[in-house]
N, CA, C and O atoms as CSV, one atom per row, in Angstrom:
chain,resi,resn,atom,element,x,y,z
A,1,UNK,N,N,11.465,9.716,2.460
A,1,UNK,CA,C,10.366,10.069,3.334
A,1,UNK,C,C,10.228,9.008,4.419
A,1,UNK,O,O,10.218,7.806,4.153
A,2,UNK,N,N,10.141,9.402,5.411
A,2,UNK,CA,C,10.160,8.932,6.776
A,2,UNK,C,C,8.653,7.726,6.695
A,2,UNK,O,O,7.604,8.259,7.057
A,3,UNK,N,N,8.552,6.382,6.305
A,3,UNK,CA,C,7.330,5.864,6.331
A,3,UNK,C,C,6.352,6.206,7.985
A,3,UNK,O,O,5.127,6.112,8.048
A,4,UNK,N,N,7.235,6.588,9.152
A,4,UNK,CA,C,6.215,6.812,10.034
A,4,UNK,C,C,5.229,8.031,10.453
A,4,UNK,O,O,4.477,8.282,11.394
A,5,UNK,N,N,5.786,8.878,8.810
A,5,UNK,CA,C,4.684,9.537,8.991
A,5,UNK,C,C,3.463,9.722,8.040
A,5,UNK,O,O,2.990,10.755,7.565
A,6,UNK,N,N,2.946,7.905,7.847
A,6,UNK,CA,C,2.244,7.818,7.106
A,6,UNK,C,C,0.920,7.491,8.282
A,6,UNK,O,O,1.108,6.805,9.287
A,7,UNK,N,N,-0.702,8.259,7.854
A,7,UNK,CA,C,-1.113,7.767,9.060
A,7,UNK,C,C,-2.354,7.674,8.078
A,7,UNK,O,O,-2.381,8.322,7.031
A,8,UNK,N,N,-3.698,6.570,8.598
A,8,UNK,CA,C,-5.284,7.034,7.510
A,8,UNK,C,C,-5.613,8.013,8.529
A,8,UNK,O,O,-6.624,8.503,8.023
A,9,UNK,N,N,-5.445,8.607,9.587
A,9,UNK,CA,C,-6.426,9.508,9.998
A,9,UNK,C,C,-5.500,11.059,8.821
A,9,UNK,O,O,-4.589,11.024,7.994
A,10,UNK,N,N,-6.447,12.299,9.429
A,10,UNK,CA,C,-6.090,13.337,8.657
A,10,UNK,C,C,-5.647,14.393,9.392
A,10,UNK,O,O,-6.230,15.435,9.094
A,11,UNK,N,N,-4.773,14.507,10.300
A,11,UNK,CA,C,-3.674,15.162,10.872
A,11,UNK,C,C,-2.527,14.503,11.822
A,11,UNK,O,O,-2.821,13.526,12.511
A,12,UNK,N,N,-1.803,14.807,11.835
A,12,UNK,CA,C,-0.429,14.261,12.740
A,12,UNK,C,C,-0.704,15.433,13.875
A,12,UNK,O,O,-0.657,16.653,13.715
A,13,UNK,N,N,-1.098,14.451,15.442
A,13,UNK,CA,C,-0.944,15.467,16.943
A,13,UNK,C,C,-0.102,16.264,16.779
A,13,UNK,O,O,0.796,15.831,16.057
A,14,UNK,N,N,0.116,17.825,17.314
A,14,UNK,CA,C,1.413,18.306,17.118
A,14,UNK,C,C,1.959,18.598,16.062
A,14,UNK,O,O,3.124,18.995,16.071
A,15,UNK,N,N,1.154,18.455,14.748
A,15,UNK,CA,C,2.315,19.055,13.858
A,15,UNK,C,C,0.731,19.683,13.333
A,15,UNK,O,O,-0.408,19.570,13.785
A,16,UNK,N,N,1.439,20.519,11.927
A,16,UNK,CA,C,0.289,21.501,11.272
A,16,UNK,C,C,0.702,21.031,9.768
A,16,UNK,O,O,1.786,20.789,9.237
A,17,UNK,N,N,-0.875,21.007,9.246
A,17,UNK,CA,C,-0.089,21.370,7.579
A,17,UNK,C,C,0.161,22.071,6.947
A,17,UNK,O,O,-0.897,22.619,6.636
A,18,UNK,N,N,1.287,22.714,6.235
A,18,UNK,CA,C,1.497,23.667,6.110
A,18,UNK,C,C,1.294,24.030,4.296
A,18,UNK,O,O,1.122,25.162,3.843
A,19,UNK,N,N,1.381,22.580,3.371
A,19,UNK,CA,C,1.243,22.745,2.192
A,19,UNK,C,C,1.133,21.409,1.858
A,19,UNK,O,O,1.962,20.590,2.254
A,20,UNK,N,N,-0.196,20.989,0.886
A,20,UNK,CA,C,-0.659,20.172,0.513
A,20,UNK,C,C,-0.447,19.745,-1.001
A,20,UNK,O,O,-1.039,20.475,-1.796
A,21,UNK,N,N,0.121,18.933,-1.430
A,21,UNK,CA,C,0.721,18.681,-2.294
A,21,UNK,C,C,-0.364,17.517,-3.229
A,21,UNK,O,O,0.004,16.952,-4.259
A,22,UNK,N,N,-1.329,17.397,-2.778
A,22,UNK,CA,C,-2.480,16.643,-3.721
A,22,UNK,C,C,-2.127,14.678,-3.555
A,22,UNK,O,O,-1.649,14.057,-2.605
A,23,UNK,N,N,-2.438,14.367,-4.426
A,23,UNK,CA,C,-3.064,12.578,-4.183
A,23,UNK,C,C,-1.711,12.339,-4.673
A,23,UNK,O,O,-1.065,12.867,-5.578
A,24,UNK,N,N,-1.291,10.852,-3.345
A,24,UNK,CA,C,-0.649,10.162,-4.449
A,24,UNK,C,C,-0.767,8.623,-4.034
A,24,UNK,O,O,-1.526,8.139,-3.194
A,25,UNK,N,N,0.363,7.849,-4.996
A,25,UNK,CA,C,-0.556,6.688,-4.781
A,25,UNK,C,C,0.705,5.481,-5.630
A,25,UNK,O,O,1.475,5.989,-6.446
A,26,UNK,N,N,0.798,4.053,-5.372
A,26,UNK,CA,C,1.414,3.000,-5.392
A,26,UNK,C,C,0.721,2.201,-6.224
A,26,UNK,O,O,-0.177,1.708,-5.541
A,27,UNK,N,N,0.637,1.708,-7.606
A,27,UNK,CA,C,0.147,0.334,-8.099
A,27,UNK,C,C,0.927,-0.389,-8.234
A,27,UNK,O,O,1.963,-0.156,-8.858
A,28,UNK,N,N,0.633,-1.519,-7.660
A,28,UNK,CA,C,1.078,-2.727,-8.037
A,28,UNK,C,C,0.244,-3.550,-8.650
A,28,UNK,O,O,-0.947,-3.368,-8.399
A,29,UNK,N,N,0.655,-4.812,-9.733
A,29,UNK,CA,C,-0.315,-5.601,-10.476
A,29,UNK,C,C,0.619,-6.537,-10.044
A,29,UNK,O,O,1.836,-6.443,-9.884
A,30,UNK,N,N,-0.346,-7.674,-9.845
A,30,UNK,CA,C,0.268,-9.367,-9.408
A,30,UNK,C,C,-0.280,-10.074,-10.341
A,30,UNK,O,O,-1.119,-9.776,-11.192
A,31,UNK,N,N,0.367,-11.217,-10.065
A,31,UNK,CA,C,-0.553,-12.617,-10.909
A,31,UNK,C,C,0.077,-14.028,-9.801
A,31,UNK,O,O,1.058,-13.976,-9.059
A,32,UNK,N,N,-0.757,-15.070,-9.995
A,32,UNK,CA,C,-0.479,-16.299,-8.903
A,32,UNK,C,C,0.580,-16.652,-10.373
A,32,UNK,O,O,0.506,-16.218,-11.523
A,33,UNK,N,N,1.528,-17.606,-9.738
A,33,UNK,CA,C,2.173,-18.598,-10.281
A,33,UNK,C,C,1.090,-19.546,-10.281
A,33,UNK,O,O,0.092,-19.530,-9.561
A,34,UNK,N,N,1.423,-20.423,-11.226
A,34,UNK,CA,C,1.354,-22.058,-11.269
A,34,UNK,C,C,1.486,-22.704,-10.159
A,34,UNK,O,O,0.505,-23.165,-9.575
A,35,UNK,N,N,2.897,-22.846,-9.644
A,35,UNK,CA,C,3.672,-23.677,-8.595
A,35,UNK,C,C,2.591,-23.031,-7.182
A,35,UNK,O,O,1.979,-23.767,-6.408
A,36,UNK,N,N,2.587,-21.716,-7.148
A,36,UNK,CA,C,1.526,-20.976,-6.320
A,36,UNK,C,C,0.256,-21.496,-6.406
A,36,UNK,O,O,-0.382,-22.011,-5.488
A,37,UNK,N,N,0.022,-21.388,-7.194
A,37,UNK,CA,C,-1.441,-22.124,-6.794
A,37,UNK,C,C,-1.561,-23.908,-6.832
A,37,UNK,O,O,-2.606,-24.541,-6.984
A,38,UNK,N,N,-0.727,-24.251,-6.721
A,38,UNK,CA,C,-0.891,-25.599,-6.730
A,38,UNK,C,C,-0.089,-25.768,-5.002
A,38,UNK,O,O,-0.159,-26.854,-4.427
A,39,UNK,N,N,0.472,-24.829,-4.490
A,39,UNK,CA,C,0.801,-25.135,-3.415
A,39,UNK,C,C,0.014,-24.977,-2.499
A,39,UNK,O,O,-0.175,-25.744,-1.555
A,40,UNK,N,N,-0.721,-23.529,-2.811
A,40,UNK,CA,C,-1.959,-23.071,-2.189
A,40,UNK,C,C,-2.837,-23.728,-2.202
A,40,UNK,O,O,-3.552,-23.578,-1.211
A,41,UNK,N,N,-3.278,-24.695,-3.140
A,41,UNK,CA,C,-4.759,-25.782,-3.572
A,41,UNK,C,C,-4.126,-26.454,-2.135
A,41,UNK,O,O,-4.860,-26.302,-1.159
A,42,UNK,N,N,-2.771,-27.220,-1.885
A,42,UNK,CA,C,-2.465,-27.973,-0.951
A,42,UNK,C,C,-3.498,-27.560,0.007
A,42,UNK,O,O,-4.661,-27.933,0.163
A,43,UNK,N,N,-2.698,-26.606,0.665
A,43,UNK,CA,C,-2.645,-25.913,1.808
A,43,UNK,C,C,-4.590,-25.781,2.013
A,43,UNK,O,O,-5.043,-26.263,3.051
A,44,UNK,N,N,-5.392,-25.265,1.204
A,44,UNK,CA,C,-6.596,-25.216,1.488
A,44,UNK,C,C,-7.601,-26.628,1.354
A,44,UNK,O,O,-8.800,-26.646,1.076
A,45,UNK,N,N,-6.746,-27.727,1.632
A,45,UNK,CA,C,-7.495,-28.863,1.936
A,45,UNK,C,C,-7.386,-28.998,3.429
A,45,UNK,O,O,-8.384,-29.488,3.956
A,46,UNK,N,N,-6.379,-28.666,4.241
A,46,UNK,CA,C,-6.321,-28.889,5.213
A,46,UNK,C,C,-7.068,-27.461,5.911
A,46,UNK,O,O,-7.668,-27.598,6.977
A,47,UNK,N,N,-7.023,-26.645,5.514
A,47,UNK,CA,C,-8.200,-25.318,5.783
A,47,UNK,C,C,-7.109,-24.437,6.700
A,47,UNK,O,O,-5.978,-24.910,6.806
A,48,UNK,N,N,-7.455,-23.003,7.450
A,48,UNK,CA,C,-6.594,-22.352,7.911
A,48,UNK,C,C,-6.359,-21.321,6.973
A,48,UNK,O,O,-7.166,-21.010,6.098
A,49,UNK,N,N,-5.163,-20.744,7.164
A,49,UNK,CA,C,-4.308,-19.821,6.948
A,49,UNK,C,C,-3.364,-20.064,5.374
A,49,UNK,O,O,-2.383,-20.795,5.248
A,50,UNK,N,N,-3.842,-19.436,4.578
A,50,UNK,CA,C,-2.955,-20.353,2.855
A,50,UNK,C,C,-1.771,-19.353,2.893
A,50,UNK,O,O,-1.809,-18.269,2.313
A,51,UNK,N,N,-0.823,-19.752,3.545
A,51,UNK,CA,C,0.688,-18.817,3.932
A,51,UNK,C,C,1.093,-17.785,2.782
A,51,UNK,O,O,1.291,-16.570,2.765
A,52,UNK,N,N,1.136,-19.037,1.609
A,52,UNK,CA,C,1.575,-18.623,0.113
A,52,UNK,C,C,0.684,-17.513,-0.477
A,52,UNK,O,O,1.274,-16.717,-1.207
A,53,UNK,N,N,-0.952,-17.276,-0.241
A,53,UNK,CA,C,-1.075,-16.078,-0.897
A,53,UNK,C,C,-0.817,-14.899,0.480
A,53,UNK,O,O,-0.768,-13.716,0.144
A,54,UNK,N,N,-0.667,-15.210,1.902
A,54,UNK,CA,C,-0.809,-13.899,2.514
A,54,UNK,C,C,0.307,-13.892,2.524
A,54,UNK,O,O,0.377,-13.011,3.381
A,55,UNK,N,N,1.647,-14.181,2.246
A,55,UNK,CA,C,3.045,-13.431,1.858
A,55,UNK,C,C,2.670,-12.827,0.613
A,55,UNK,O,O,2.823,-11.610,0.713
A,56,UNK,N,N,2.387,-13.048,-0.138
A,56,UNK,CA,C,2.091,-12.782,-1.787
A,56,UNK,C,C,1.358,-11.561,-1.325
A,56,UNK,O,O,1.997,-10.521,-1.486
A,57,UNK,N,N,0.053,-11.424,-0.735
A,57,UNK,CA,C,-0.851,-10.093,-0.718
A,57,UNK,C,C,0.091,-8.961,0.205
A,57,UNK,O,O,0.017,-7.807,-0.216
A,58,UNK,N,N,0.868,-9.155,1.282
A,58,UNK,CA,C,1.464,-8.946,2.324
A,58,UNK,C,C,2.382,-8.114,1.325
A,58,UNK,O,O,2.031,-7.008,0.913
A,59,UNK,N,N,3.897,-8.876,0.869
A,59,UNK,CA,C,4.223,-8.173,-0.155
A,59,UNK,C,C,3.987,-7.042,-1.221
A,59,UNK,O,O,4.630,-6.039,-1.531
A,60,UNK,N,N,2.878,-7.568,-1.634
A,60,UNK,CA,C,2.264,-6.508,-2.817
A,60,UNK,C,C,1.917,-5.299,-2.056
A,60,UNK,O,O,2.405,-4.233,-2.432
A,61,UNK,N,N,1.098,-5.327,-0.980
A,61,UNK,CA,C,0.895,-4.293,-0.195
A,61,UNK,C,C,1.850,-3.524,0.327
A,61,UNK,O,O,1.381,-2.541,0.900
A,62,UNK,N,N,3.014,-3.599,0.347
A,62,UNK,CA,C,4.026,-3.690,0.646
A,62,UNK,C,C,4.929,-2.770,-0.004
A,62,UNK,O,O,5.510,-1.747,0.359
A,63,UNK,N,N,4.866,-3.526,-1.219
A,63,UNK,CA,C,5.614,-2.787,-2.728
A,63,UNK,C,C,4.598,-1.357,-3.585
A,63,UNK,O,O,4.941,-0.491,-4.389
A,64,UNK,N,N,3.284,-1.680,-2.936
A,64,UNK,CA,C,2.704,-0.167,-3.289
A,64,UNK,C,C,2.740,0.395,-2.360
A,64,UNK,O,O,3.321,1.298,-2.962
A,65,UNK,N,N,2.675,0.775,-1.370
A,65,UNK,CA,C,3.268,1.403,0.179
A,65,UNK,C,C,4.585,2.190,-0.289
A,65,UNK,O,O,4.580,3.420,-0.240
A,66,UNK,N,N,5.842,1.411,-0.793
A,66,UNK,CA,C,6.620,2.218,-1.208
A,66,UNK,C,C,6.803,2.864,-2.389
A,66,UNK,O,O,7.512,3.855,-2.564
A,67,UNK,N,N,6.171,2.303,-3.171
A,67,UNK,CA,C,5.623,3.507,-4.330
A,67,UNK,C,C,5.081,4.568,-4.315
A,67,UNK,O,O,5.570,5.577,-4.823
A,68,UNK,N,N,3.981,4.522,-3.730
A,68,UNK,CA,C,3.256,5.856,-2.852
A,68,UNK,C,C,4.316,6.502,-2.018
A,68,UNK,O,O,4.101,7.714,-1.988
A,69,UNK,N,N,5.355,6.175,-1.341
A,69,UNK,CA,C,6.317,6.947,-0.897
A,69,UNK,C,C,7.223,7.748,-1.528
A,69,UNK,O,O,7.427,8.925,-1.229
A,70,UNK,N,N,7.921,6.974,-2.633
A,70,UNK,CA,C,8.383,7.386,-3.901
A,70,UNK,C,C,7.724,8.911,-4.033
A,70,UNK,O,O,8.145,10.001,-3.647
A,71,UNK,N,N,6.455,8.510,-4.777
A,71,UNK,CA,C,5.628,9.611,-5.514
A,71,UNK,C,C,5.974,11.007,-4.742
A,71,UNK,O,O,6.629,12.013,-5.015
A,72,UNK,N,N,5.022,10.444,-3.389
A,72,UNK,CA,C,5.237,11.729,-2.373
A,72,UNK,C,C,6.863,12.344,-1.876
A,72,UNK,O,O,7.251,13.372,-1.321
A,73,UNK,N,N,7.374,11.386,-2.290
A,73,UNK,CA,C,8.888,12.368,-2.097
A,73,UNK,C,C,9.039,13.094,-2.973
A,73,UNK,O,O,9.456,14.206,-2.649
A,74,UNK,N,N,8.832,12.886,-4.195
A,74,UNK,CA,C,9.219,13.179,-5.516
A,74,UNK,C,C,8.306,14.449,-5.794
A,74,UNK,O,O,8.473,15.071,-6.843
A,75,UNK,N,N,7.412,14.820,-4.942
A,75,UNK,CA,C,6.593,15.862,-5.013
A,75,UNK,C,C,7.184,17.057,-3.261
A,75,UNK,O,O,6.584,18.094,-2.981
A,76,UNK,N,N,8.143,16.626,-2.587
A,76,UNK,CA,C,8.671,17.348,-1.906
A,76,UNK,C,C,8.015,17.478,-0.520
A,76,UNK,O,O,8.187,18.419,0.255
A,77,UNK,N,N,6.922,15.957,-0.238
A,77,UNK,CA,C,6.253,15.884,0.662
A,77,UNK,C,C,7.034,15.323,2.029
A,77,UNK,O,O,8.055,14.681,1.782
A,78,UNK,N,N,6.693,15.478,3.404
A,78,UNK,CA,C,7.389,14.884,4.380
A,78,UNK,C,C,6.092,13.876,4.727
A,78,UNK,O,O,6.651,12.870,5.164
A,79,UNK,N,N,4.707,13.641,4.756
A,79,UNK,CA,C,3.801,13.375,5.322
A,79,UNK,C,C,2.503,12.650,4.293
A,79,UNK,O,O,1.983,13.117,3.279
A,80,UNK,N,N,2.302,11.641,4.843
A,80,UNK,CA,C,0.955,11.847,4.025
A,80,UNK,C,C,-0.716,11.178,4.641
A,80,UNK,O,O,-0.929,10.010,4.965
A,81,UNK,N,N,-1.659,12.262,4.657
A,81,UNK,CA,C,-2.500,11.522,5.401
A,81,UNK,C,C,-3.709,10.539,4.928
A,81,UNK,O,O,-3.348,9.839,3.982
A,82,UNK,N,N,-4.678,10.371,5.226
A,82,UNK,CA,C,-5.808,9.732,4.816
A,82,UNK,C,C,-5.359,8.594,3.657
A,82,UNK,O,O,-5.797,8.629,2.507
A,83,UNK,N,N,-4.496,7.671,4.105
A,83,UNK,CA,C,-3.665,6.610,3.500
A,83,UNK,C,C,-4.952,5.324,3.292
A,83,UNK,O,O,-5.925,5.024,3.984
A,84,UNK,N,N,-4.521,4.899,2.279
A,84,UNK,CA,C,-5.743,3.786,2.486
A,84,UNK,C,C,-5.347,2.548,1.423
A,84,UNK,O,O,-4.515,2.820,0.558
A,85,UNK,N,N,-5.831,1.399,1.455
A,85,UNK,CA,C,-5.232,0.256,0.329
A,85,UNK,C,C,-7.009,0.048,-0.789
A,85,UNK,O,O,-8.177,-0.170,-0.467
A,86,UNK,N,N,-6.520,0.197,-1.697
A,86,UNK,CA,C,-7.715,-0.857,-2.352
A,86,UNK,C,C,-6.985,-1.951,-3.330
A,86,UNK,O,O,-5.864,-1.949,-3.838
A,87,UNK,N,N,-8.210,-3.006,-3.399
A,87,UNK,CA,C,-7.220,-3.556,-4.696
A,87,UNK,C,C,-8.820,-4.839,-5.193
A,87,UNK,O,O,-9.711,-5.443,-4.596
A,88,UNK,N,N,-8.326,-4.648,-6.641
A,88,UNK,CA,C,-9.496,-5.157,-7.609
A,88,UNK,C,C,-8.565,-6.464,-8.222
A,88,UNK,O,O,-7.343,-6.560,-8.344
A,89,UNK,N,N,-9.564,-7.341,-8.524
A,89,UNK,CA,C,-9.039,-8.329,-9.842
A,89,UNK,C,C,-9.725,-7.712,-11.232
A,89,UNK,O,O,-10.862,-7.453,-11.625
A,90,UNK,N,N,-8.258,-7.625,-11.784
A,90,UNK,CA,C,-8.677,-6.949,-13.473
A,90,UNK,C,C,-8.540,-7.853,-14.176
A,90,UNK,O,O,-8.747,-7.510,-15.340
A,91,UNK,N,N,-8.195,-9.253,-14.041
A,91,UNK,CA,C,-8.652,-10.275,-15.065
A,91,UNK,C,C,-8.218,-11.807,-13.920
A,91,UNK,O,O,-7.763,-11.775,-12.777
A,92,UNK,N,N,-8.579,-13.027,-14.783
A,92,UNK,CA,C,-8.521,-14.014,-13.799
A,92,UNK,C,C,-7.032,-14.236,-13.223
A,92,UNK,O,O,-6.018,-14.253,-13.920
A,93,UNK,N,N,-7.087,-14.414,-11.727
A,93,UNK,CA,C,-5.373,-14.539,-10.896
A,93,UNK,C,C,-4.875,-13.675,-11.296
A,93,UNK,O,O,-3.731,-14.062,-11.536
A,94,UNK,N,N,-5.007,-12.130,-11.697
A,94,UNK,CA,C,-4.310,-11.162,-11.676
A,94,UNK,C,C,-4.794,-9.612,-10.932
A,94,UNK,O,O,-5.492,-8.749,-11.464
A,95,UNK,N,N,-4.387,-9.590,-10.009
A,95,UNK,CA,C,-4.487,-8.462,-9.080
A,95,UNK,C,C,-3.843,-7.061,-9.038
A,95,UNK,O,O,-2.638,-6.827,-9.133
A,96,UNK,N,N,-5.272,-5.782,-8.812
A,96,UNK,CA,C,-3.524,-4.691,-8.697
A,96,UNK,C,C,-3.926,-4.515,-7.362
A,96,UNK,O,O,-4.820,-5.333,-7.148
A,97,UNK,N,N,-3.739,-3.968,-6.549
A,97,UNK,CA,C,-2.992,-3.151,-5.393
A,97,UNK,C,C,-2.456,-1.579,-5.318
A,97,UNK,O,O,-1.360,-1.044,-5.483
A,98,UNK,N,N,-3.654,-1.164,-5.020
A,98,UNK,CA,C,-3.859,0.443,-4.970
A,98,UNK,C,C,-3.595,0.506,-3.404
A,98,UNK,O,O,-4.198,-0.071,-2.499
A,99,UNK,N,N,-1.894,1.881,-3.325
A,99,UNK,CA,C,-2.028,2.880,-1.920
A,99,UNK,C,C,-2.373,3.922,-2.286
A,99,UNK,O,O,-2.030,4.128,-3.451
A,100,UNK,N,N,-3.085,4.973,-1.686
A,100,UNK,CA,C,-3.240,6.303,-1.982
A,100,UNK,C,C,-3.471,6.976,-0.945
A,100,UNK,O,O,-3.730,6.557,0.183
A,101,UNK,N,N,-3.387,7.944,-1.280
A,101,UNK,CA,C,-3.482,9.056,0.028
A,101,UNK,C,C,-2.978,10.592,-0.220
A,101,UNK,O,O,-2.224,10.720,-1.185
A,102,UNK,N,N,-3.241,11.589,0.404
A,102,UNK,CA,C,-3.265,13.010,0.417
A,102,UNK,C,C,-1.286,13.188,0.773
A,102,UNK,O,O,-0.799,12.824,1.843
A,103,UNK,N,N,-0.461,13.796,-0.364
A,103,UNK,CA,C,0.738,13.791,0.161
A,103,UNK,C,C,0.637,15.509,0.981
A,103,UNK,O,O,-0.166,16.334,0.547
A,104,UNK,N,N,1.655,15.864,2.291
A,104,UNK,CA,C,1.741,17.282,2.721
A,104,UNK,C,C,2.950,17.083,3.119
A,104,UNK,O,O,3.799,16.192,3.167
A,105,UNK,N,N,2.759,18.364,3.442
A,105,UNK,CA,C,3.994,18.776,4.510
A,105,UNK,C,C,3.823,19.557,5.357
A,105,UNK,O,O,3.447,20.716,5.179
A,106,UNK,N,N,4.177,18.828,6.826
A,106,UNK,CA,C,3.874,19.103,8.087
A,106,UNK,C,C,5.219,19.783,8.817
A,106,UNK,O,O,6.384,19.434,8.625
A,107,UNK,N,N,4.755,20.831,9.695
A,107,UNK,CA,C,5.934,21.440,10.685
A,107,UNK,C,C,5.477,21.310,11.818
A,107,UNK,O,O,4.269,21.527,11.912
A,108,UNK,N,N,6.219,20.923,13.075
A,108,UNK,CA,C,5.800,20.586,14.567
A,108,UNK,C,C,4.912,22.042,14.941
A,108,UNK,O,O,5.464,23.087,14.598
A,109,UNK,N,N,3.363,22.164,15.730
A,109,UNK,CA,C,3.315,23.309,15.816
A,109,UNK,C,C,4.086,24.161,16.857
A,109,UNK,O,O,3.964,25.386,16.863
């Protein structure tokens, strides 16, 4: 599946939906390293930007993005709209990373 036709609004200009194929969606679960957070403690003395977790969140977001792609292929989708990220801590330094969104399939009108 083509990732550029992933969009959060809820139609693609120019195309129609033609069959809606229901929710789908990417988890990922993380956890910090050790070495990670002791690099990160660095980094937030001097204040700014802590590189080490926004590659880390960047990634994860990343790796459920293509899971959610997965799904929606695997359900015979070309499209999917109203895309969106959430993500919770389910216990201490361990994160999941929810994509979800409406999978379809769109034809140019």
């Amino acid at each position: 599946m083509d990732k550029n036709f992933v969009t959060t609004a809820f139609d693609f200009q120019g195309y129609k939906v033609i069959k809606n194929h229901g929710i789908v969606r990417g988890i990922i679960v993380r956890s910090r390293s050790l070495f990670g957070n002791i690099g990160a403690g660095f980094q937030s003395l001097v204040g700014g930007d802590i590189s080490l977790y926004s590659k880390l969140c960047e990634q994860t977001r990343e790796d459920a993005f293509k899971n959610m792609l997965e799904h929606a292929s695997s359900l015979g989708a070309n499209a999917i709209i109203g895309m969106k990220y959430d993500a919770n801590e389910i216990a201490s330094g361990i994160t999941e990373v929810l994509c979800y969104g409406t999978a379809v399939t769109i034809e140019k009108e």
